[in-house]
N, CA, C and O of each residue as an XYZ file, in Angstrom:
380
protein
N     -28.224      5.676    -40.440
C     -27.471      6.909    -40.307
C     -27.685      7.469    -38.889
O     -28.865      7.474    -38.539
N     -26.827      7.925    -38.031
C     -26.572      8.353    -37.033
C     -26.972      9.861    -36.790
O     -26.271     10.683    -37.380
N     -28.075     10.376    -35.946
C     -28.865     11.634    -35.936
C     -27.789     12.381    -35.347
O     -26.870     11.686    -34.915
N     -27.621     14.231    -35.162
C     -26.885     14.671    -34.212
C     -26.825     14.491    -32.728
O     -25.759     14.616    -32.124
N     -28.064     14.171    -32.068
C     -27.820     13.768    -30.857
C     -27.025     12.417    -30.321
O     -26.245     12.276    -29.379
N     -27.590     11.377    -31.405
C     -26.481     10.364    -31.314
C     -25.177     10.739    -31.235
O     -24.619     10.616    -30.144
N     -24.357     11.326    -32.501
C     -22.915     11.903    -32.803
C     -22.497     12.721    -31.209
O     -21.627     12.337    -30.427
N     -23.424     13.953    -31.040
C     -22.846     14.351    -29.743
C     -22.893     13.887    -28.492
O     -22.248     14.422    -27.590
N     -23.737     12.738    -28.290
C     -23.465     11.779    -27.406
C     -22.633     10.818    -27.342
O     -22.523     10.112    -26.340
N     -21.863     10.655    -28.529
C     -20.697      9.781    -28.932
C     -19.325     10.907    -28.758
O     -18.149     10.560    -28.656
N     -19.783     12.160    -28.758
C     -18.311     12.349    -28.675
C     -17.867     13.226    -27.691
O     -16.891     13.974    -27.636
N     -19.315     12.843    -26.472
C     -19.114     13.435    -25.381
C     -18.556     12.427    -24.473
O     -17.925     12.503    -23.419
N     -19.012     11.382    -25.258
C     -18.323     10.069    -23.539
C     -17.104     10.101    -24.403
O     -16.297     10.873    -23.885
N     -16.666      9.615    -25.436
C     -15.065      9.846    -25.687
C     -14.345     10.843    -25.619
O     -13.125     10.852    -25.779
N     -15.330     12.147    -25.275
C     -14.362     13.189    -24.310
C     -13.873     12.660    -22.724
O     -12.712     12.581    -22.322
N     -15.193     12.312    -21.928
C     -14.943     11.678    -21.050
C     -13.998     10.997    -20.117
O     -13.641     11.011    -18.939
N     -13.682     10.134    -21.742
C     -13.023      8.741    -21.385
C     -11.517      9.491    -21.493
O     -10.701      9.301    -20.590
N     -11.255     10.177    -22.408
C      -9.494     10.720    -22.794
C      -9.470     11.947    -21.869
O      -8.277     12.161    -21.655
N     -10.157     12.784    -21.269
C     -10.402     13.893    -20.277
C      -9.468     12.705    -19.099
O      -8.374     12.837    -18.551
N     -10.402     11.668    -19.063
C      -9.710     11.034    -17.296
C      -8.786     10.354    -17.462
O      -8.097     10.158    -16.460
N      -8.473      9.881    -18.399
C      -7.081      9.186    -18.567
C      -5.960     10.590    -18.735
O      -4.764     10.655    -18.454
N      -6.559     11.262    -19.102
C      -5.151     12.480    -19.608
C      -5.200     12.982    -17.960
O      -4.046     13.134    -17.559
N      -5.982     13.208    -17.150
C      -5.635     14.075    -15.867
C      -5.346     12.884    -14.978
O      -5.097     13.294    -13.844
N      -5.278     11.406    -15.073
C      -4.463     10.498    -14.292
C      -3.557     10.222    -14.340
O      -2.893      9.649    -13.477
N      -3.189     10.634    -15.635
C      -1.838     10.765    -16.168
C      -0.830     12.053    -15.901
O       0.310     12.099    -16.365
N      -1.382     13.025    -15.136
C      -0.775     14.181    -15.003
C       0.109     14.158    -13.727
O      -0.627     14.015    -12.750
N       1.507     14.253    -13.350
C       2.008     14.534    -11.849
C       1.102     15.599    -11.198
O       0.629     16.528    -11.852
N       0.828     15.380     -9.566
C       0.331     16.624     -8.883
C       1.210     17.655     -9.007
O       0.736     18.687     -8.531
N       2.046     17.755     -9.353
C       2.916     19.157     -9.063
C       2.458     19.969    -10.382
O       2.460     21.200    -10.372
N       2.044     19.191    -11.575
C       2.063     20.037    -12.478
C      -0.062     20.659    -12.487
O      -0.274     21.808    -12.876
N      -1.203     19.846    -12.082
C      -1.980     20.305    -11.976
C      -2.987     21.825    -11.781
O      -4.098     22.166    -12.185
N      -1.906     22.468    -10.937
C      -2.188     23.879    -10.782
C      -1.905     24.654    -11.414
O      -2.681     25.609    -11.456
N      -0.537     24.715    -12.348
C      -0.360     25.232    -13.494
C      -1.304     24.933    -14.943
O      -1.546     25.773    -15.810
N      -1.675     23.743    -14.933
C      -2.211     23.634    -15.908
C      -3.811     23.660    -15.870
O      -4.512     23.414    -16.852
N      -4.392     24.064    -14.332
C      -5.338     24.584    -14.322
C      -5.477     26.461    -14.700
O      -6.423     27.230    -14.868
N      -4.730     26.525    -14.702
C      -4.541     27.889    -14.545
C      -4.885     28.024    -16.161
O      -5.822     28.722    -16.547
N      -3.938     27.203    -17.162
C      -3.926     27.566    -18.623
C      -5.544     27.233    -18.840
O      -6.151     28.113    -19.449
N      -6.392     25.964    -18.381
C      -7.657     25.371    -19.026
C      -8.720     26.377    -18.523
O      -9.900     26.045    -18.629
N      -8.317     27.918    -17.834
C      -9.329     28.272    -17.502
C      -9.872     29.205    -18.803
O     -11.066     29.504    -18.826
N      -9.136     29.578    -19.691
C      -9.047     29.970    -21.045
C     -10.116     29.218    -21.905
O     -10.863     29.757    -22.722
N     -10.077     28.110    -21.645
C     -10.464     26.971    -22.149
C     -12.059     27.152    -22.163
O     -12.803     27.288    -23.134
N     -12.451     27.102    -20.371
C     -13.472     27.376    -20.117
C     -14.443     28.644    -20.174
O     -15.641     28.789    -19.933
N     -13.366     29.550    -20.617
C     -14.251     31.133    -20.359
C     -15.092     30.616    -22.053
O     -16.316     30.705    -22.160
N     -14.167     30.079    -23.289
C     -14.789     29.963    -24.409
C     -15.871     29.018    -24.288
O     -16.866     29.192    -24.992
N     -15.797     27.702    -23.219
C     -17.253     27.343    -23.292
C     -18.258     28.066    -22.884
O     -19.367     27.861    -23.378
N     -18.099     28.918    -22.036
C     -18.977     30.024    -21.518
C     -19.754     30.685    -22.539
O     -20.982     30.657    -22.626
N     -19.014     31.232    -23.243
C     -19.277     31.705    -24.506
C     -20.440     30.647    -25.519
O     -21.608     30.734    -25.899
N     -19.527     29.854    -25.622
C     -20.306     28.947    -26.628
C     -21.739     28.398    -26.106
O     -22.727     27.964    -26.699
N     -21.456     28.583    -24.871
C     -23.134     27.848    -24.300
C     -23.627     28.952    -24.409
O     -24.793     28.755    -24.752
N     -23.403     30.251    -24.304
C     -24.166     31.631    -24.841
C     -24.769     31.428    -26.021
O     -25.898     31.884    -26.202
N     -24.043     30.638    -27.109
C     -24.604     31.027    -28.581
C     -25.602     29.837    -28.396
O     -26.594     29.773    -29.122
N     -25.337     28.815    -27.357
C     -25.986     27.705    -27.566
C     -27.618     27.852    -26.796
O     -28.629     27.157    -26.890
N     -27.349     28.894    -26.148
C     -28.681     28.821    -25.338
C     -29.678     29.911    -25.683
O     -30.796     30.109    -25.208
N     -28.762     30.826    -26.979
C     -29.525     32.348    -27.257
C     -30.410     31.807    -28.323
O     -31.548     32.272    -28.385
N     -30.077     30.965    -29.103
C     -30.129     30.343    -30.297
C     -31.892     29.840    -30.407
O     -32.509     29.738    -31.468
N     -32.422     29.594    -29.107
C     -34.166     29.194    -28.984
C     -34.589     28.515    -30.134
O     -35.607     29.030    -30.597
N     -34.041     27.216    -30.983
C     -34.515     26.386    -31.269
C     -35.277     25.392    -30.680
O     -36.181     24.855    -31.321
N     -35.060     25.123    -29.698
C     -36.004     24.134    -28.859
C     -35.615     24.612    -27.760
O     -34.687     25.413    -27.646
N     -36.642     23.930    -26.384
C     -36.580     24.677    -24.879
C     -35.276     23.721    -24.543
O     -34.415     24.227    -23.823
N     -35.095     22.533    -24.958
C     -34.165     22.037    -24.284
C     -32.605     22.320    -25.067
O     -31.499     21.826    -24.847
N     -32.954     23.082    -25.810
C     -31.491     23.508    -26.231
C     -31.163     24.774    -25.182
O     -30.047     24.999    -24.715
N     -32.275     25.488    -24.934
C     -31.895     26.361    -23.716
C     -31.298     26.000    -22.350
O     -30.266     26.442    -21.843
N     -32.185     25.085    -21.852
C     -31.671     24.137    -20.965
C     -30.440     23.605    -20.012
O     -29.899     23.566    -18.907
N     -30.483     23.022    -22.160
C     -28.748     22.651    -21.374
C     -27.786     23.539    -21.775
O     -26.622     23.339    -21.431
N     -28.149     24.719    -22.609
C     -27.310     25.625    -22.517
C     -26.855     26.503    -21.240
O     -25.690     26.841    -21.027
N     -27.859     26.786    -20.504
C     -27.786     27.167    -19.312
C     -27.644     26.252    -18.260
O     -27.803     26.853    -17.198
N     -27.445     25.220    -18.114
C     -26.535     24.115    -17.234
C     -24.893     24.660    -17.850
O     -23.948     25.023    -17.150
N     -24.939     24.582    -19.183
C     -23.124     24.872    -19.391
C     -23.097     25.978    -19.342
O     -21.920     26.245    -19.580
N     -23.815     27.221    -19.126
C     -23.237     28.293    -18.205
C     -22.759     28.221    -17.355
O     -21.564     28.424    -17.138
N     -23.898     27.790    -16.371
C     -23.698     27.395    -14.652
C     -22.340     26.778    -14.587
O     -21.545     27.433    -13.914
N     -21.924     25.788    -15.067
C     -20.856     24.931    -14.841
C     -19.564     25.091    -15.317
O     -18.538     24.703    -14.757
N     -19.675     25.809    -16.613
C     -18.314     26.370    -17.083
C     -17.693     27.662    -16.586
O     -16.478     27.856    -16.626
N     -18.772     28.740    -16.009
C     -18.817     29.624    -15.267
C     -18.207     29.215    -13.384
O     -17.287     29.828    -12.844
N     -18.990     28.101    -12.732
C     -18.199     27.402    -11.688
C     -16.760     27.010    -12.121
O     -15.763     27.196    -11.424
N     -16.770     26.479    -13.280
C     -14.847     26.038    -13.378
C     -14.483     27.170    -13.634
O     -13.590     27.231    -12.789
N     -14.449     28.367    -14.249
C     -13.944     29.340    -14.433
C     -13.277     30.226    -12.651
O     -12.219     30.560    -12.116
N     -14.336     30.230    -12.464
C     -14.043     31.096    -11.040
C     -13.435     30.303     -9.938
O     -13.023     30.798     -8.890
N     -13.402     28.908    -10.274
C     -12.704     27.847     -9.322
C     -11.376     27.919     -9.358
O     -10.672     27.760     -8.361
N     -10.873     28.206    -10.705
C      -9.900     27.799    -11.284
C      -8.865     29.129    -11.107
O      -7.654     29.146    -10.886
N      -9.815     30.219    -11.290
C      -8.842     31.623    -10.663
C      -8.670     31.248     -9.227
O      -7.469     31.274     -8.957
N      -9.301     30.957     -8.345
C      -9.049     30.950     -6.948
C      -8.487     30.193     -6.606
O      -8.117     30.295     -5.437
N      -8.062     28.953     -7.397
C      -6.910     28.147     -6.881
C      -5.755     28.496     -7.437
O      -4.819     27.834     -6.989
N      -5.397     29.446     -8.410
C      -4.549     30.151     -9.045
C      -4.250     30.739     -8.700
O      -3.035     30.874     -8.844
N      -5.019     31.796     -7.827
C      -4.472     33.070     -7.054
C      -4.242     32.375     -5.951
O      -3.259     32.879     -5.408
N      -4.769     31.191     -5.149
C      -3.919     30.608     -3.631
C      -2.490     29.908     -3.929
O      -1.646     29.827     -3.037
N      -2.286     29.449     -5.124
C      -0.998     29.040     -5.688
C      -0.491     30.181     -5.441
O       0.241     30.303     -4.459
N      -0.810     31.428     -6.401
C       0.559     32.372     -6.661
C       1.110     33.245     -5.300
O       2.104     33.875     -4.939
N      -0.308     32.818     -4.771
C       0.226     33.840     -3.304
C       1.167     32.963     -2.488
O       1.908     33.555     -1.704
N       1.248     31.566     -2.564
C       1.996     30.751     -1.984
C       3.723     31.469     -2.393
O       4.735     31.482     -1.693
N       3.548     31.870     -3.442
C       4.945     31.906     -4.331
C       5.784     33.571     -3.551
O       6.952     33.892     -3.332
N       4.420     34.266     -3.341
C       4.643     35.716     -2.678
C       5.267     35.833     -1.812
O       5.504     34.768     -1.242
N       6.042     37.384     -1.044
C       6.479     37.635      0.230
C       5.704     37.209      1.424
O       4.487     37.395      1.457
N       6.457     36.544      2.585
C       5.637     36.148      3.915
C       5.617     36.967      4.557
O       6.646     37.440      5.039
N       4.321     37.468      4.810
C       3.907     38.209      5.816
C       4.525     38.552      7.765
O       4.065     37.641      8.453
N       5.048     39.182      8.311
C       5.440     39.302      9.223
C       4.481     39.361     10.360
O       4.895     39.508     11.510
């Protein structure tokens, strides 16, 4: 029988694997828009690594809960700022 760390190590590389095939598969034109929608995405992992890191079952559940702060928190704020340099592209030109 397969422990939970096994399972979520199994269904983190087959995130992985369909994550990079789905964004090689994407035209560049459509990327910035659809960064814009996954930042939604990411504010809830934010969240969830909150419950995951408040939770002090073990130190290393803290850990890596606070690595997926750090990192879902970096895509979050990445993802507005290439959103807001898109939309300003779209704006009045400055004289």
């Amino acid at each position: 029988m397969m422990g939970p760390l096994l399972i979520g190590l199994y269904v983190f590389v087959l995130a992985v694997f369909v994550g990079f095939e789905i964004i090689t598969k994407i035209p560049p034109t459509l990327h910035t828009p659809l960064m814009s929608g996954a930042n939604a995405v990411s504010g809830i992992t934010v969240v969830g690594a909150l419950v995951a890191s408040s939770s002090g079952d073990t130190k290393i559940s803290s850990i890596l809960g606070l690595f997926a702060i750090i990192t879902a928190t970096v895509n979050v704020v990445g993802g507005f700022l290439v959103t807001d340099r898109m939309l300003g592209m779209f704006g009045k030109k400055k004289k």
